[in-house]
Backbone bond lengths (Angstrom), bond angles and torsions (degrees), N, CA, C in turn:
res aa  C-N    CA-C-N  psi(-1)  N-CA   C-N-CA  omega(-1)  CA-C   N-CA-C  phi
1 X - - - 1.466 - - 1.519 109.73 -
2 X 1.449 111.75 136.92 1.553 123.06 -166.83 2.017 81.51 -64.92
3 X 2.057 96.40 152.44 1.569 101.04 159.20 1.582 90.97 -107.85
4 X 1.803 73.38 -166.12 2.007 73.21 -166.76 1.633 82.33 -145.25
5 X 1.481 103.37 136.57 1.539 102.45 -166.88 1.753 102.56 -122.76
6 X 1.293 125.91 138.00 1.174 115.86 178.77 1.603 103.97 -117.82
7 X 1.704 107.53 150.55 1.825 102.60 -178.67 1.612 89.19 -118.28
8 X 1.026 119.66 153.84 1.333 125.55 169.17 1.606 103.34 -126.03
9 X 1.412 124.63 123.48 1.597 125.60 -169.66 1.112 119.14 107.75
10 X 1.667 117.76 16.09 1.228 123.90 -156.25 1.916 118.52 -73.65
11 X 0.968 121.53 141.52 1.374 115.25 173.30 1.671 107.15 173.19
12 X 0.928 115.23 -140.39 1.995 112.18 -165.53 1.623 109.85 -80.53
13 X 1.353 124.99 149.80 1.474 111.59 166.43 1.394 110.11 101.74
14 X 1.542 132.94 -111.47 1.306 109.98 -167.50 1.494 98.98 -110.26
15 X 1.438 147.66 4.07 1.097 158.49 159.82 1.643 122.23 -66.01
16 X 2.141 95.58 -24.62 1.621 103.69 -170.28 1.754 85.46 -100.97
17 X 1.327 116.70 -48.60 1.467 123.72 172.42 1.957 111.67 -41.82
18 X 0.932 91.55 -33.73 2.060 91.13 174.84 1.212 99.77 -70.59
19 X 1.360 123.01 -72.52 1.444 138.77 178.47 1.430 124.31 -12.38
20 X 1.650 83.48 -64.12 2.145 92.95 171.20 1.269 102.99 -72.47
21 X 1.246 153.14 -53.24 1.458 156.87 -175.36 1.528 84.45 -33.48
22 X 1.777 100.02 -98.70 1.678 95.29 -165.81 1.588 136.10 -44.33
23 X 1.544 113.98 -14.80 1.129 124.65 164.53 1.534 115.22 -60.90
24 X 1.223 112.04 -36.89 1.447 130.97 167.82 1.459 120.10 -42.09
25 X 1.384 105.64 -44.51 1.427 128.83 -146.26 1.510 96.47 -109.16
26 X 1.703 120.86 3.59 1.307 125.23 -157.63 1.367 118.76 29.16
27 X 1.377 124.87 73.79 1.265 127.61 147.27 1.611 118.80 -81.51
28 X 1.228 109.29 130.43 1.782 105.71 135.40 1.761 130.37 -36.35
29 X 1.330 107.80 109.44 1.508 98.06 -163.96 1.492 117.10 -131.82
30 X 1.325 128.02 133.92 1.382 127.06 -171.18 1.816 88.67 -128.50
31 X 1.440 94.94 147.96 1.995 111.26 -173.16 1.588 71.52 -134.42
32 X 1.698 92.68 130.79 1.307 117.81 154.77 1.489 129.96 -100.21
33 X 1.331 148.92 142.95 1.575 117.35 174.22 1.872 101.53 -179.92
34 X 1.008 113.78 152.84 1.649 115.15 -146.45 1.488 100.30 -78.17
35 X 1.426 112.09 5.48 1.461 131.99 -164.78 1.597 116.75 -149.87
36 X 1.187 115.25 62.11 1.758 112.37 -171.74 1.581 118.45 -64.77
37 X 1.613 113.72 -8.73 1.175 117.65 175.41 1.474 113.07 -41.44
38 X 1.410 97.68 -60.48 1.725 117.53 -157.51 1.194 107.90 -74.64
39 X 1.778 116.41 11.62 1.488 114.79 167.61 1.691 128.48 -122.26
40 X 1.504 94.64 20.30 1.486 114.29 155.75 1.101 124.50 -28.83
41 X 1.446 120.23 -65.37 1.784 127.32 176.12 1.484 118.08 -63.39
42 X 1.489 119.40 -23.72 0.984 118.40 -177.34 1.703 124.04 -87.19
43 X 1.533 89.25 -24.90 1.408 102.17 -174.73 1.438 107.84 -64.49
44 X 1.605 100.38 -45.79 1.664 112.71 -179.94 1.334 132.84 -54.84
45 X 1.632 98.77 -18.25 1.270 112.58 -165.82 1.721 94.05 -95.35
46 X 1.311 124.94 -47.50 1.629 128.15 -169.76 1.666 115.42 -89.50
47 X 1.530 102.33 -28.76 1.660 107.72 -179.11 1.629 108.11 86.85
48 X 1.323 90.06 15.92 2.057 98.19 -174.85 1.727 94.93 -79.05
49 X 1.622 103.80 157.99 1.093 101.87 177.78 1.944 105.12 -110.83
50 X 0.877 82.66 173.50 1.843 96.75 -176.90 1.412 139.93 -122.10
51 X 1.177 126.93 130.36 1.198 129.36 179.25 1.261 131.42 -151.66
52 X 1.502 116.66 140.05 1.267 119.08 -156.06 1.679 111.81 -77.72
53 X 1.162 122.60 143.40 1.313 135.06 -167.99 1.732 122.58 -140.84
54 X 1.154 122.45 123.63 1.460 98.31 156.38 2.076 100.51 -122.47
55 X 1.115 93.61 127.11 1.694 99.87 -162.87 1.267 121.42 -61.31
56 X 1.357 115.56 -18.85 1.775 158.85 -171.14 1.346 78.99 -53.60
57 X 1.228 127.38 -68.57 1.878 150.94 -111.13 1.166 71.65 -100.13
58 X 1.642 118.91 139.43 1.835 119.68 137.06 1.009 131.49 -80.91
59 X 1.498 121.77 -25.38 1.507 127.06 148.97 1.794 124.30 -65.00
60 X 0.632 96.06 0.28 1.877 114.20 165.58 1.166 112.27 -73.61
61 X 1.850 108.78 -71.08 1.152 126.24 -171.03 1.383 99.56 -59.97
62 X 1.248 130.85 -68.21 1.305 136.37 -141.35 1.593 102.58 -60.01
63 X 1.680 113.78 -45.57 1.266 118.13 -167.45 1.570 101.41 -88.34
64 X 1.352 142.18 14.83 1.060 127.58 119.96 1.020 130.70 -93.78
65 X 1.317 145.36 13.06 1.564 124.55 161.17 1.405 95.20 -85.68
66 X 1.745 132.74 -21.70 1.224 115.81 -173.52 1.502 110.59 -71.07
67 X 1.232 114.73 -31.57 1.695 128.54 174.63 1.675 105.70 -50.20
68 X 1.356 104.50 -76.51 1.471 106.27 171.08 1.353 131.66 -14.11
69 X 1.325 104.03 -70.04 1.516 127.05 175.28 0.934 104.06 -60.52
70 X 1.562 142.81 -71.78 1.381 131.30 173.76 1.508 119.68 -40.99
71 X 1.623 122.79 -6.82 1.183 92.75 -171.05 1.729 114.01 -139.14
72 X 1.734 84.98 -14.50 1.535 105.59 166.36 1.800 126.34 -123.31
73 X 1.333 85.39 6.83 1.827 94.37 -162.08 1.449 121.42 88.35
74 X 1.229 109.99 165.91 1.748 120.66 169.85 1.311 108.31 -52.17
75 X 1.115 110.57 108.70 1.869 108.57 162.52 1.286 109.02 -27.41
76 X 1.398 120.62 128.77 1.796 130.91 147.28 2.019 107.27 -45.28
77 X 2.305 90.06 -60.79 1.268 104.83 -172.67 1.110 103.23 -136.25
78 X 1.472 99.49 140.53 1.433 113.83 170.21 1.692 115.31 -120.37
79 X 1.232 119.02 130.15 1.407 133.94 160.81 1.407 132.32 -62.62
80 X 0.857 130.88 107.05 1.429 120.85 171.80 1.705 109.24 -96.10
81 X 1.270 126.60 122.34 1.910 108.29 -160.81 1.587 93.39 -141.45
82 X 2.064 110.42 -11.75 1.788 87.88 -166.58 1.665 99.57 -70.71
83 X 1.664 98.87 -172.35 1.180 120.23 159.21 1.701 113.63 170.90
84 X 1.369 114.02 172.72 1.192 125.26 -145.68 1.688 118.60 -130.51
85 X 1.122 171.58 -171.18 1.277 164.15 -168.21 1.671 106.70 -176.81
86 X 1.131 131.08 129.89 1.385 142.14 126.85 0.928 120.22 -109.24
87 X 1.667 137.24 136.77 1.228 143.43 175.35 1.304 124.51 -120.44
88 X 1.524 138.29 149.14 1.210 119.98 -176.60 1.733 97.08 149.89
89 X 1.318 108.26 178.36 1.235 122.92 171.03 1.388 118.12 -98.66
90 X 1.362 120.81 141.00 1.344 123.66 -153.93 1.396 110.83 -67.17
91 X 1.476 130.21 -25.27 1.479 128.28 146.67 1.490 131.46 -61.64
92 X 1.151 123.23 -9.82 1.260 108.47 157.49 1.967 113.94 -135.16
93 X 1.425 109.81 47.59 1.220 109.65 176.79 1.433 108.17 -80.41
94 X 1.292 136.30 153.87 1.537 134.43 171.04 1.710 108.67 -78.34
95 X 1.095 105.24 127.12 1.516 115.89 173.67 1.708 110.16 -44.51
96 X 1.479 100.07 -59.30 1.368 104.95 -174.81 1.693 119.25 -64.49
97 X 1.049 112.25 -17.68 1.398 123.12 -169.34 1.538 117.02 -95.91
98 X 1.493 99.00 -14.94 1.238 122.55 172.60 1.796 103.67 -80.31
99 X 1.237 104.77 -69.47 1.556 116.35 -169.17 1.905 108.74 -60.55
100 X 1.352 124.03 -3.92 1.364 145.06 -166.48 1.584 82.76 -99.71
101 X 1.775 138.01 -80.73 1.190 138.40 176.60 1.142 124.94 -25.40
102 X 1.875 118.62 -41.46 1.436 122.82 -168.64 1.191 105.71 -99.74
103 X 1.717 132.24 -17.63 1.222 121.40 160.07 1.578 121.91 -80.00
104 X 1.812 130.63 -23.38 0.975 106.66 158.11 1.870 134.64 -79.88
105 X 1.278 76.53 -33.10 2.101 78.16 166.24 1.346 137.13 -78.81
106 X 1.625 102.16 -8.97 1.538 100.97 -176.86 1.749 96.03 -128.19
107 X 0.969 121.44 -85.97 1.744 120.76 169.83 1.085 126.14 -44.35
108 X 1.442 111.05 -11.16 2.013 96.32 151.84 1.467 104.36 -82.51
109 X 1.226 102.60 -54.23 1.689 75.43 176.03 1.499 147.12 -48.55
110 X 1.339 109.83 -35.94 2.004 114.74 153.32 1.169 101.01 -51.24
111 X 1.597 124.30 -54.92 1.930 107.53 -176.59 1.683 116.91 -45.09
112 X 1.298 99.28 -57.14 2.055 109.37 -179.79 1.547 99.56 -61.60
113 X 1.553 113.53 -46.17 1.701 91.48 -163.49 2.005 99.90 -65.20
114 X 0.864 109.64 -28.57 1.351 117.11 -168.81 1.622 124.88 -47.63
115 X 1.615 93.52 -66.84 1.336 126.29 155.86 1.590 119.94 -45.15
116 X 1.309 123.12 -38.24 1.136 130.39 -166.36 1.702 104.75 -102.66
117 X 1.333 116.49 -36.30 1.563 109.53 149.66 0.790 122.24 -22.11
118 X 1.611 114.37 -82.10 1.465 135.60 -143.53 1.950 103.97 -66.99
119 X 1.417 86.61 -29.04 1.971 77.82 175.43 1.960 101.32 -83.21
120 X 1.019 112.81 -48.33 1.280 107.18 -155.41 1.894 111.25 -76.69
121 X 1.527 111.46 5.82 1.293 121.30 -178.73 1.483 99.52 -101.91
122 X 1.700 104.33 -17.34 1.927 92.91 165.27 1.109 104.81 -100.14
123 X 1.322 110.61 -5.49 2.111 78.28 166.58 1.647 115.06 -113.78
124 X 1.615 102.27 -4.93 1.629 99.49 153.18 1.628 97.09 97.72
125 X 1.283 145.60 20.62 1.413 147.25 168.03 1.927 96.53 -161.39
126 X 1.244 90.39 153.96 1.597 115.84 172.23 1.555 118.92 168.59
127 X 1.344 115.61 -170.65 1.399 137.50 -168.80 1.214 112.57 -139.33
128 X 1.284 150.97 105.40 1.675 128.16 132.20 1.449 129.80 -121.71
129 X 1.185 103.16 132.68 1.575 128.82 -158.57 1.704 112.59 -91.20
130 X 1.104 124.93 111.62 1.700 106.44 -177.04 1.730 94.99 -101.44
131 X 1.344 121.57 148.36 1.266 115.53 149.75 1.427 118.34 -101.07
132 X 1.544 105.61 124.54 1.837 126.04 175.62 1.634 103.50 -102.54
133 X 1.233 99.57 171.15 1.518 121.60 177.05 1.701 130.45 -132.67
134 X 0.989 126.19 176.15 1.683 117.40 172.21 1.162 96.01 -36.49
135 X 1.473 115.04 -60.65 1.969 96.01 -170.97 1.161 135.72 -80.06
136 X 1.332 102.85 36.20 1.380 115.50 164.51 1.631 120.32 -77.31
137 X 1.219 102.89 -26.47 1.335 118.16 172.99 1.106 131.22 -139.53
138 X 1.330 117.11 1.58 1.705 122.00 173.33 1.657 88.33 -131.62
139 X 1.609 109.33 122.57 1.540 106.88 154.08 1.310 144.60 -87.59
140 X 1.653 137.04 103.17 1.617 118.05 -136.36 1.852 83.88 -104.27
141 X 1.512 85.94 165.89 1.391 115.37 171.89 1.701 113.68 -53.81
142 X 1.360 109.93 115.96 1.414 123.81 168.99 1.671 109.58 86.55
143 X 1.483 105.20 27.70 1.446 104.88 170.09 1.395 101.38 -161.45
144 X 1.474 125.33 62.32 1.221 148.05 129.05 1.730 116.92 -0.74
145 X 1.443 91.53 -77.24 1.561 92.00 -179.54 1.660 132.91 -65.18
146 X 1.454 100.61 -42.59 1.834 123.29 148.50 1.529 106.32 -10.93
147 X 1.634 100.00 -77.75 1.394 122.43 -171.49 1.877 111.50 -53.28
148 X 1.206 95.25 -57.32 1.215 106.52 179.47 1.691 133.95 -47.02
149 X 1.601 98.78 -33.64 1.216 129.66 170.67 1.160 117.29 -75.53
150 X 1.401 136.42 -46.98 1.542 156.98 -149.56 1.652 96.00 -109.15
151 X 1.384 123.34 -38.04 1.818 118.50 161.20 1.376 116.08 -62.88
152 X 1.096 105.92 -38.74 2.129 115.22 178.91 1.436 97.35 -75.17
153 X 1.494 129.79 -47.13 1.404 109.52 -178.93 1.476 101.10 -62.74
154 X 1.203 132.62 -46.16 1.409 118.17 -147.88 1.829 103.60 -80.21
155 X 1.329 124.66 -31.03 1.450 123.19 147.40 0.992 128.62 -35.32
156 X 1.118 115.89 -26.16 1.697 118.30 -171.17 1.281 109.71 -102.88
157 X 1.170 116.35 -23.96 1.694 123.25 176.46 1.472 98.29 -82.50
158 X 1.324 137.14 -42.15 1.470 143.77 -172.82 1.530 74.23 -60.13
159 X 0.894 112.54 -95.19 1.690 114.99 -149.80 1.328 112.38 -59.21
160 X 1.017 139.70 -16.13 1.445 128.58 145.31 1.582 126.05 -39.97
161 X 1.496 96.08 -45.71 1.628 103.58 -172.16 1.084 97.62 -74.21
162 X 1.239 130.79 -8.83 1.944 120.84 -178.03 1.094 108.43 -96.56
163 X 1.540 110.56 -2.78 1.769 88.29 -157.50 1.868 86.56 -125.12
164 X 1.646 114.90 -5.94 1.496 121.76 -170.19 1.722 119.14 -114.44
165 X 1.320 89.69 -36.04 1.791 107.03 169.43 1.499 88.65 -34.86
166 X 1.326 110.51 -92.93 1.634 108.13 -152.22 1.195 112.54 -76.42
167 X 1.468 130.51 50.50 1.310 145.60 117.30 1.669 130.48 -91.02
168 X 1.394 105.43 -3.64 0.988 94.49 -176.75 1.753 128.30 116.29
169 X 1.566 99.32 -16.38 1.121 115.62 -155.56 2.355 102.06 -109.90
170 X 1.119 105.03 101.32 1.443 110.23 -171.12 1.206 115.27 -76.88
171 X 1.315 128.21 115.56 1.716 141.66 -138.61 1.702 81.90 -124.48
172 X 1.840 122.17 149.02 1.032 96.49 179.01 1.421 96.03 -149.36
173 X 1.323 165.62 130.02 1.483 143.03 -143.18 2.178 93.85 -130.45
174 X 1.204 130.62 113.44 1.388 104.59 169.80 1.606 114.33 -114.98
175 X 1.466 98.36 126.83 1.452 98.75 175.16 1.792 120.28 -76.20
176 X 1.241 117.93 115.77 1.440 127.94 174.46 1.038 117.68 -76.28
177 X 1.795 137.13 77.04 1.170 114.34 -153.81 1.765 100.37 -115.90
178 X 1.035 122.43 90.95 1.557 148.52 -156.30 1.153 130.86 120.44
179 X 1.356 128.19 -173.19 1.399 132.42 -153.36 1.565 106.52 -109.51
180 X 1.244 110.53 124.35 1.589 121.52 -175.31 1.589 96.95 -63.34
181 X 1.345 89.62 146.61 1.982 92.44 170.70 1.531 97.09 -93.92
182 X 1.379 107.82 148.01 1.365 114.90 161.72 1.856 110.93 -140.26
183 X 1.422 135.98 -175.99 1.391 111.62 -171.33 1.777 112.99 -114.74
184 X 1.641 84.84 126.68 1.655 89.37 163.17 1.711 71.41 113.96
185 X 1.353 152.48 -3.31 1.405 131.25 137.61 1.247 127.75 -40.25
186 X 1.518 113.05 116.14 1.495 116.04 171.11 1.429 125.35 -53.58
187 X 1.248 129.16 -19.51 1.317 151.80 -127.61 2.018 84.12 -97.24
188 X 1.439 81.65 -59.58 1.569 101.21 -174.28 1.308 107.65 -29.27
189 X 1.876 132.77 -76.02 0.841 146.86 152.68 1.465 126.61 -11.19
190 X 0.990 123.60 -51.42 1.482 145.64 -163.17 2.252 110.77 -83.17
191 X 1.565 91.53 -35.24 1.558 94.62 169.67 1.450 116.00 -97.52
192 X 1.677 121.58 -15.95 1.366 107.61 -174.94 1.848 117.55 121.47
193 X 0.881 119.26 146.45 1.456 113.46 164.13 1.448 121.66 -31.93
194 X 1.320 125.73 95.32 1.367 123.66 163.23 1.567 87.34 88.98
195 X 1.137 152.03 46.49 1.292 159.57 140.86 1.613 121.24 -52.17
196 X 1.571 99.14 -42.56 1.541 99.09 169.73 1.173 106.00 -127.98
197 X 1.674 114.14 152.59 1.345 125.57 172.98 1.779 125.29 -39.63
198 X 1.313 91.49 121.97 1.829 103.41 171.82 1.351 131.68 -64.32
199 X 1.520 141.30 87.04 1.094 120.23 -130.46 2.205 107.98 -85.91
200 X 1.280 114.61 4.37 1.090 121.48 168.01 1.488 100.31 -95.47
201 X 1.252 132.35 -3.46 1.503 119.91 165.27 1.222 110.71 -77.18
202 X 1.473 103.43 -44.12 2.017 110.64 179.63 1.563 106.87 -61.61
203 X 1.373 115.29 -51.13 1.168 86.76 159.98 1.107 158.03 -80.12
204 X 1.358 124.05 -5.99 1.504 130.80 151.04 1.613 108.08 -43.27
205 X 1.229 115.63 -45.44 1.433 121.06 -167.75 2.077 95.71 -62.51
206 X 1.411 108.06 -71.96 1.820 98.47 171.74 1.415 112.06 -34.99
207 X 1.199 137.34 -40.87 1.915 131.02 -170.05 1.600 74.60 -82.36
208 X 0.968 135.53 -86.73 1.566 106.21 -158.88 1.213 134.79 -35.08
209 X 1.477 106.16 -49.44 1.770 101.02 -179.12 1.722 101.18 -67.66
210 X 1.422 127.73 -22.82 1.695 119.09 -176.32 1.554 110.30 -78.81
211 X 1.398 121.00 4.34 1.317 119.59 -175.07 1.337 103.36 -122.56
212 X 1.290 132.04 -14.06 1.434 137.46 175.31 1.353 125.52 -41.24
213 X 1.254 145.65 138.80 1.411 151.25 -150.67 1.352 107.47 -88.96
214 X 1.244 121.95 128.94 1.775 94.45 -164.56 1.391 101.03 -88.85
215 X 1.077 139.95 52.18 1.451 131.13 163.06 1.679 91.75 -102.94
216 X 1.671 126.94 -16.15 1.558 112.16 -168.61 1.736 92.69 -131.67
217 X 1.109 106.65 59.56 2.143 113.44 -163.82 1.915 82.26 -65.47
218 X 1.042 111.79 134.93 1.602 108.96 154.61 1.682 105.31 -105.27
219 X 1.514 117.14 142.01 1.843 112.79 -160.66 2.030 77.94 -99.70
220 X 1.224 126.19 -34.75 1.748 114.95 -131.07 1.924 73.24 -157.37
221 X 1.919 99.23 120.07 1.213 124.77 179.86 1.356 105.25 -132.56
222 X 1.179 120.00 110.49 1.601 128.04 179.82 1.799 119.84 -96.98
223 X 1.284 111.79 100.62 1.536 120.59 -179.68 1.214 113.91 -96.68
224 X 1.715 128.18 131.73 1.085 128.06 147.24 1.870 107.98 -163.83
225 X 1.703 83.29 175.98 1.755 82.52 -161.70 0.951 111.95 -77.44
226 X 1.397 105.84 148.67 1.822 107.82 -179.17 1.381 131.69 -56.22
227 X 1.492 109.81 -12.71 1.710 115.17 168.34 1.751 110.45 -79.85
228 X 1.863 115.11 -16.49 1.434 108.17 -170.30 1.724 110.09 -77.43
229 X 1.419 117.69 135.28 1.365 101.90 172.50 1.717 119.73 -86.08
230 X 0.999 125.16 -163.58 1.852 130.17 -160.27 0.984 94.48 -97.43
């Protein structure tokens, strides 16, 4: 039986790299993203359907998982992939721009994991995947809020898996710890062959941990390129 996988954060890079994977894998597929315009090419290319979202919102969330379900079924898997940036020094960061970062990187995700529970604990199997970053666990200088955001997601995925594992429900946290390659980045060039992360490798790595046997569940998968140091 086809699954049906939903991404929430969807757009170029490792969100379009999931997309083709599970298209691969023939899923049923819905891309969420606060902007569905900019996912025209992608849609065409996988046959996923789309819907507009801002994950922040609880009336967002809610009235798309009800869409979903009505129209593709209960997610197998769900993605959690947005996120948000303020930068600056802690004396002149913007309040608002701050509190905008921690509701899309950390409290959308309690909204999706939430939402996406509550269906997949009545039918007793599921998936949800958060994507984290270096600052998930190291907080760097002049990105406060980053950090702040990317520690609350990764809490929330820890404690999900404790409190969802033994229901059934496969919680999965991945640390991104370097810079995704994408094409026509200078960056690329500058570290070397395979210097930055492949973003169809990362995702091979999510279909693995969502297909895993649950006698060996991994909760927290840490990727980066073999030239980045710790």
């Amino acid at each position: 039986m086809s699954e049906t996988a939903l991404i929430i954060g969807a757009g170029s890079g490792l969100s379009a790299a999931l997309a083709r994977l599970f298209a691969r894998e023939k899923m049923r597929m819905a891309l969420a993203a606060r902007r569905t315009e900019k996912l025209a090419p992608l849609l065409a290319e996988t046959g996923a359907r789309a819907w507009r979202c801002d994950a922040a919102k609880r009336e967002d969330v809610e009235t798309l998982f009800a869409a979903v379900e009505a129209e593709l079924g209960t997610p197998d898997l769900v993605v959690y992939n947005p996120s948000a940036r303020a930068r600056g020094a802690i004396t002149e960061l913007d309040p608002e721009e701050v509190q905008n970062t921690l509701l899309v990187t950390c409290f959308g995700g309690f909204l999706v994991a939430q939402a996406a529970a509550r269906r997949m604990l009545k039918r007793g199997s599921g998936t949800i995947l958060f994507t984290g970053a270096s600052a998930s666990v190291k907080g760097y200088a002049r990105s406060a809020p980053f950090a702040m955001g990317k520690f609350g997601l990764r809490g929330l995925a820890q404690s999900l898996a404790r409190e969802l594992h033994p229901q059934n429900i496969h919680i999965g946290h991945f640390v991104i710890d370097g810079g995704i390659g994408r094409a026509g980045d200078a960056r690329a060039g500058q570290r070397g062959e395979d210097g930055m992360l492949d973003p169809d490798a990362i995702a091979a790595s999510y279909l693995h941990v969502h297909r895993q046997h649950r006698s060996a569940w991994t909760w927290e998968m840490e990727l980066r390129p073999w030239l980045e140091t710790f």
